[in-house]
ZAMARGU-4260 file (C-alpha; in steps of 0.2 Angstrom, whole numbers, plus 5000, padded with zeros to 4 digits):
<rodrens>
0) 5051/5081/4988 | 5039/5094/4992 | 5036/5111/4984 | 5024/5125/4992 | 5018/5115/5002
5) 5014/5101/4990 | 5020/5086/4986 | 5029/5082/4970 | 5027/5064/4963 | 5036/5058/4946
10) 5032/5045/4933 | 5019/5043/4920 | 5008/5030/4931 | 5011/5038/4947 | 5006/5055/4941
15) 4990/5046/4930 | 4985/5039/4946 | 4985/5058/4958 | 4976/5064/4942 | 4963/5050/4945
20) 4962/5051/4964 | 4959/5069/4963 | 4975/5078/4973 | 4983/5081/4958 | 4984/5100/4957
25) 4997/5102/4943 | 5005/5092/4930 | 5024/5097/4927 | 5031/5093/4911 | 5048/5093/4905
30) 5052/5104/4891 | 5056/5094/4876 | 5049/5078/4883 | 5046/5066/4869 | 5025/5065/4868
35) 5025/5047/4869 | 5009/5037/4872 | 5009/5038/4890 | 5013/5053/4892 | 4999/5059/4881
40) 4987/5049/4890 | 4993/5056/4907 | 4990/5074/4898 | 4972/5069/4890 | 4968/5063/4909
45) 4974/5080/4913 | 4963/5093/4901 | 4947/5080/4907 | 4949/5082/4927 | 4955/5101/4924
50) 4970/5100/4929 | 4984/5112/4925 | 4998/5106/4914 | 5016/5116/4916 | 5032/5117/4906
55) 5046/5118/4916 | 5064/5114/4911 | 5072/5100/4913 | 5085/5104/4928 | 5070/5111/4937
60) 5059/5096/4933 | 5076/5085/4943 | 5077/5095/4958 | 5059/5093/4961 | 5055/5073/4959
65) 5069/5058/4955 | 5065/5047/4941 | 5053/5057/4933 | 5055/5052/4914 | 5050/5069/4909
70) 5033/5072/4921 | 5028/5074/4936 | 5013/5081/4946 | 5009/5092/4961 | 5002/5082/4976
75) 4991/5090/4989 | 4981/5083/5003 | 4964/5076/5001 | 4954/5080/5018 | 4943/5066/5013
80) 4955/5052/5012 | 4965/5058/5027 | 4976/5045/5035 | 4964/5034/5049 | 4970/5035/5067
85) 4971/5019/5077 | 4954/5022/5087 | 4950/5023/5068 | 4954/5006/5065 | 4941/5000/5080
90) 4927/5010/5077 | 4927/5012/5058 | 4911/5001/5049 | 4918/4987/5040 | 4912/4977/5027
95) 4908/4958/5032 | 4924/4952/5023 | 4937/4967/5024 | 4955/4963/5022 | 4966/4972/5032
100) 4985/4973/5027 | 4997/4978/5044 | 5016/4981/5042 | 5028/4980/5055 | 5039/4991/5052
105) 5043/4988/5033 | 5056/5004/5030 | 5061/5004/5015 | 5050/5014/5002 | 5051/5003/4988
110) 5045/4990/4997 | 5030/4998/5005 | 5024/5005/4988 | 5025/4987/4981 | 5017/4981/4997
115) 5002/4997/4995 | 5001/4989/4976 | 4996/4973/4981 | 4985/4978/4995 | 4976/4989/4984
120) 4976/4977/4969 | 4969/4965/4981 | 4954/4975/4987 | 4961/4979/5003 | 4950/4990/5018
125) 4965/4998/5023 | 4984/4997/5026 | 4991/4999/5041 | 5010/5006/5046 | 5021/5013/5059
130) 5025/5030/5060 | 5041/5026/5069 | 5056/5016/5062 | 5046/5012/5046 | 5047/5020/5027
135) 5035/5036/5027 | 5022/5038/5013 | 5034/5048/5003 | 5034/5052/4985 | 5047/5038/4983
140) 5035/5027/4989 | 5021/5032/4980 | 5029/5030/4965 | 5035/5012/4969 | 5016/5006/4971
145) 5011/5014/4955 | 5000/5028/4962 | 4991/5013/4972 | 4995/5023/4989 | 4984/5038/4984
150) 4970/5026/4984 | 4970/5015/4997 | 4966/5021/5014 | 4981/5020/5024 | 4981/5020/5044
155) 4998/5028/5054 | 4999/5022/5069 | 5015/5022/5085 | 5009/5007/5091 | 5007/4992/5079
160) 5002/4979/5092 | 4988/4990/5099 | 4983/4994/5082 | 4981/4974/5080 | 4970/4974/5097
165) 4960/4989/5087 | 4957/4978/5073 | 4954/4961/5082 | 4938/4972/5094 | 4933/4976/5077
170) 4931/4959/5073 | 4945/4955/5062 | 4956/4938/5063 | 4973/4943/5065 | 4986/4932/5055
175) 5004/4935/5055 | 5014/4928/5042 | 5029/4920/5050 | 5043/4908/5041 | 5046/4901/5058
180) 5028/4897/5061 | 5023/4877/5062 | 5011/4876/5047 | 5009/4884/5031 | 4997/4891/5021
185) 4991/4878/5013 | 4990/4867/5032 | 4979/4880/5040 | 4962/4887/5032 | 4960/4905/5031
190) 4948/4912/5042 | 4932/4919/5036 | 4926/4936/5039 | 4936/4952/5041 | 4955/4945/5040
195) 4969/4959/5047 | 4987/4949/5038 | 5002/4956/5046 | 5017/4957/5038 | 5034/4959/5048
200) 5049/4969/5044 | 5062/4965/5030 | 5075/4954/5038 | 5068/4951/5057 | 5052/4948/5052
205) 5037/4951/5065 | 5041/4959/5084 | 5038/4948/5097 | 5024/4957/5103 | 5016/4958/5086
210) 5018/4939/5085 | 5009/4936/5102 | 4994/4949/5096 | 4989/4937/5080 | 4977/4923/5081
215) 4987/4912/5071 | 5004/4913/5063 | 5005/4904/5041 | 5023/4903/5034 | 5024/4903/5015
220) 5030/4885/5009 | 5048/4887/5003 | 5053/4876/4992 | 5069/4882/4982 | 5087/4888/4991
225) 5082/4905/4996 | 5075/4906/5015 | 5061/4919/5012 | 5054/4930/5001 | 5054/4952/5005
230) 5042/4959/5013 | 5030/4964/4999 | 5033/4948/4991 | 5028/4937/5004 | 5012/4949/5006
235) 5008/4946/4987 | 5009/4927/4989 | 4999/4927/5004 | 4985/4936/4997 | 4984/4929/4981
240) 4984/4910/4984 | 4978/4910/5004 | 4964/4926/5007 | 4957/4929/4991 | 4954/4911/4984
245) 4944/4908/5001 | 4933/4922/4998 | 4930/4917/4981 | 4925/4899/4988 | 4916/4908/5000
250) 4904/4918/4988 | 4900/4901/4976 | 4898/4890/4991 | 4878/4882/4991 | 4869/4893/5005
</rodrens>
């Protein structure tokens, strides 16, 4: 939700991490709150980045954020970390080994934040999502990836496909995860360099245009009854045991 022109983000880990990435402009605590650990920590974190802590009541505390567990912070806008644009994407410097993670219109918000998580867990360059038919950055969703939406750089663009073609003149390899696609992750190398790994939507997976814009289409192995795996899921699994473990072979390879 927003208020004066802020928006209000609740949870103890959600509010730690706007304290830490700096748009945190007020901590709102519920009257009566039990001073557990965690909150206490989120309040030390507070007093050292100078940010202002507020009592408010509790039915106040309700109508500003959902599930807040008795605190809650005031989010504004950091103009350093504004959200790229998609000429952004193609002229931005990137390091020699950035990972890109791109969503196809993933819409629900608990699934972006756990998708943002991973991205940002996994070191990502940026994240990329529409801004149509697609789950907004909201509070919702930046309490779902833990605060981890605050700190990755996040790129909203119309036009997923373009965004791809951005990416790809920027020298990025573009692989689509697809459960259709003819080999797996564990039949098809990653590709060194900057990899861009596009995730498609929860239920129809990738557009058809997306899917044409990738240099290569993995599926993830799928061994037990279920057919596939949501969206953020599916992300976690491909970064973890296919991107990550061939950079790391990349940096203690002889040469």
């Amino acid at each position: 939700m927003t208020s004066n022109g802020a928006s209000v983000v609740g949870g103890k880990r959600a509010v730690l991490e706007a304290i830490r990435a700096g748009v945190a402009s007020e901590v709102l605590v519920s009257e009566g709150a039990r001073r557990n650990d965690a909150i206490r920590d989120v309040l030390s974190s507070a007093a050292r980045g100078g940010v202002p802590v507020t009592e408010v009541d509790r039915a106040e505390l309700d109508g500003l954020a959902a599930d807040h567990r008795g605190i809650a912070a005031r989010v504004t806008s950091d103009p350093d970390a504004a959200p790229l644009t998609e000429r952004d994407l193609g002229s931005r410097a990137w390091a020699e080994d950035a990972i890109a993670v791109v969503l196809d219109g993933v819409e629900d918000p608990q699934n972006l934040g756990a998708a943002a998580r991973c991205a940002e867990a996994a070191g990502a360059a940026v994240l990329v999502t529409r801004t149509h038919r697609a789950a907004p950055i909201s509070p919702a969703a930046i309490r779902a990836s833990a605060g981890a939406l605050l700190h990755v750089p996040t790129a909203r663009v119309a036009n997923i496909s373009r965004a791809i073609d951005r990416l790809r003149d920027a020298g990025f390899t573009a692989v689509g995860l697809d459960g259709d696609a003819e080999r797996s992750i564990y039949d098809e190398p990653c590709p060194g360099g900057c990899v861009a790994l596009v995730v498609g939507a929860e239920g129809s997976g990738l557009s058809r245009l997306v899917r044409e814009r990738c240099d290569l289409l993995v599926s993830l192995p799928m061994r037990g009854r279920v057919g596939s795996l949501n969206a953020s899921a599916s992300l976690a699994a491909a970064l973890y045991a296919y991107v990550l473990p061939a950079r790391a072979g990349a940096a203690t390879s002889p040469g």
